[in-house]
Each structure stands twice: as C-alpha cells, then as structure tokens.
VEXTITOR-266415 format. One line per 10 residues: number of its first residue (from 1); their letters; for each residue x, y, z negated of C-alpha. Coordinates in steps of 0.25 Angstrom, whole numbers, plus 5000, padded with zeros to 4 digits. Each point is the difference from the previous one (the first is absolute). Layout:
NUM	A	X/Y/Z  ...
END
This chain:
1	XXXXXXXXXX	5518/5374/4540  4984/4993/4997  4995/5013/5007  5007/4998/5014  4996/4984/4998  4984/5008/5003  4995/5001/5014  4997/5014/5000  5001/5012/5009  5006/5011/4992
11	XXXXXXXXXX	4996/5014/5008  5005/5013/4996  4990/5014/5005  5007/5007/5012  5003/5014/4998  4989/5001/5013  4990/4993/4992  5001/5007/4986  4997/5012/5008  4987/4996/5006
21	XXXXXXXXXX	4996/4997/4986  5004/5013/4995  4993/5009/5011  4988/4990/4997  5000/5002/4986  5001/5015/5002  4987/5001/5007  4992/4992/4990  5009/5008/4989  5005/4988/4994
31	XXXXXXXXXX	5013/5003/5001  5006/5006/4986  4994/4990/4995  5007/4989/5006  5013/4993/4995  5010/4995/5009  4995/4985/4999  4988/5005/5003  5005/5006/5011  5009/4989/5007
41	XXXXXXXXXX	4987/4989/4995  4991/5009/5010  5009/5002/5011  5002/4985/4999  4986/4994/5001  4998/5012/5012  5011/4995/5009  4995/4986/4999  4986/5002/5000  4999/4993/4986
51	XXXXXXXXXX	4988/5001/4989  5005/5006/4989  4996/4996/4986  5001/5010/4988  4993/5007/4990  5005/5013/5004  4991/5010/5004  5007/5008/5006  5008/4989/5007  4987/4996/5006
61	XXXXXXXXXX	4995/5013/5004  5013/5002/5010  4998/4984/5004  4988/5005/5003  5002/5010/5007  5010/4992/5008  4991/4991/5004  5006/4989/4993  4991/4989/4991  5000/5003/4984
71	XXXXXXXXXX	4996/4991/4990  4999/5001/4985  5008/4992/4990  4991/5003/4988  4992/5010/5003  4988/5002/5013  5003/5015/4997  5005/5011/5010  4990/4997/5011  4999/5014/5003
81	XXXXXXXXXX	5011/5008/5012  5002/5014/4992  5009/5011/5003  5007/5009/4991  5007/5014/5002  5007/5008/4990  4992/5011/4992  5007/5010/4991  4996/5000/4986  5004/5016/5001
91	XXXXXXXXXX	4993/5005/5013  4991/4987/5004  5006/5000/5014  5001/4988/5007  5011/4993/5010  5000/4989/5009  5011/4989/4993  5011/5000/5007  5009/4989/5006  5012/5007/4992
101	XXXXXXXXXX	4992/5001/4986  5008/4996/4988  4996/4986/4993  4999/5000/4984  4989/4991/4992  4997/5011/4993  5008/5013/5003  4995/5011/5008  5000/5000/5016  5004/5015/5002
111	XXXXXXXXXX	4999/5012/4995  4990/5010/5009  5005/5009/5010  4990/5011/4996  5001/5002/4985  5010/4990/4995  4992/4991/4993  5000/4983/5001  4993/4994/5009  4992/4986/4997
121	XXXX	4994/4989/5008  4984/5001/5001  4992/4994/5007  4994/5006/5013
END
C-alpha cells in the first residue's frame, strides 16, 4: 500500500504511559473531559518529550502540567494552568477528580456521595 511506501514511525501509547496521563489529568481535573485520542496523543508527546500542538484546552492544561511544550494551532488561548474538582449542584460539596472518574463530553461525572445529586466540573 502508498501508506507503508512513507517513512514514518508509527507508535502506539503503552498501557504504562496512558496512565501517567490519566493520574496527570486527574490532578488538574481534566480528565472527564478527555477522549481517548486525547488521552493516547498526550501520553505520547510525554514519553518522547515532544511539543504538542493543539487548540485543546484542556489538552494543554495536562501538557502543561507535564512539563511538555504546548503550542496553539489557531488560537494563543489557554495560557493559564487551572485546576478543577467536582461540585454538587445539590449540596455544593467538593471532590478532588479522581484518576478512576468516568469521561463524557457532556454527561455527569458522578453522582455525590452525601445527598445523590450530580456532580459537575468547576473550576477551583
């Protein structure tokens, strides 16, 4: 095939390096919002110490976080390191994100431990 005719070297995310990603993105409280492209694209440029270029902000917050170099495609936005945690809509408690959160665009992360209620992302 034309494909195999490129010089390229095709790399896969280990297991090991998906999970550095996914501890990383719990701390900032990234992580249910992060697809698993997202995910295998970070744990790459972080096991080869490789600028990352997207538009993503909440790609670039984790990079950062990481250490890694971020650059923007279209935008000079996301400058800023934020960290989010989980507040109830019910009860207002808050929760650290942790490294076993569920991921959805748009879902819910959990529901609250004290009244039942979702939680949501804010910002810290």
């Amino acid at each position: 095939m034309l494909i195999e005719t490129l010089d390229m070297d095709w790399r896969s995310a280990s297991t090991d390096e998906r999970q550095v990603v996914l501890d990383l993105a719990a701390k900032t409280g990234d992580l249910p919002r992060l697809s698993d492209v997202d995910i295998d694209l970070l744990a790459l440029a972080i096991a080869t110490q490789t600028s990352l270029v997207t538009d993503d902000y909440r790609m670039k917050n984790v990079a950062r976080e990481a250490g890694i170099d971020v650059e923007g495609v279209m935008t000079n936005g996301g400058k800023q390191q934020w960290k989010w945690v989980l507040r109830c809509i019910g009860c207002r408690q808050t929760e650290e994100v942790s490294s076993e959160a569920s991921r959805s665009k748009k879902d819910d992360v959990k529901l609250c431990d004290r009244c039942g209620s979702p939680m949501k992302l804010k910002r810290a």
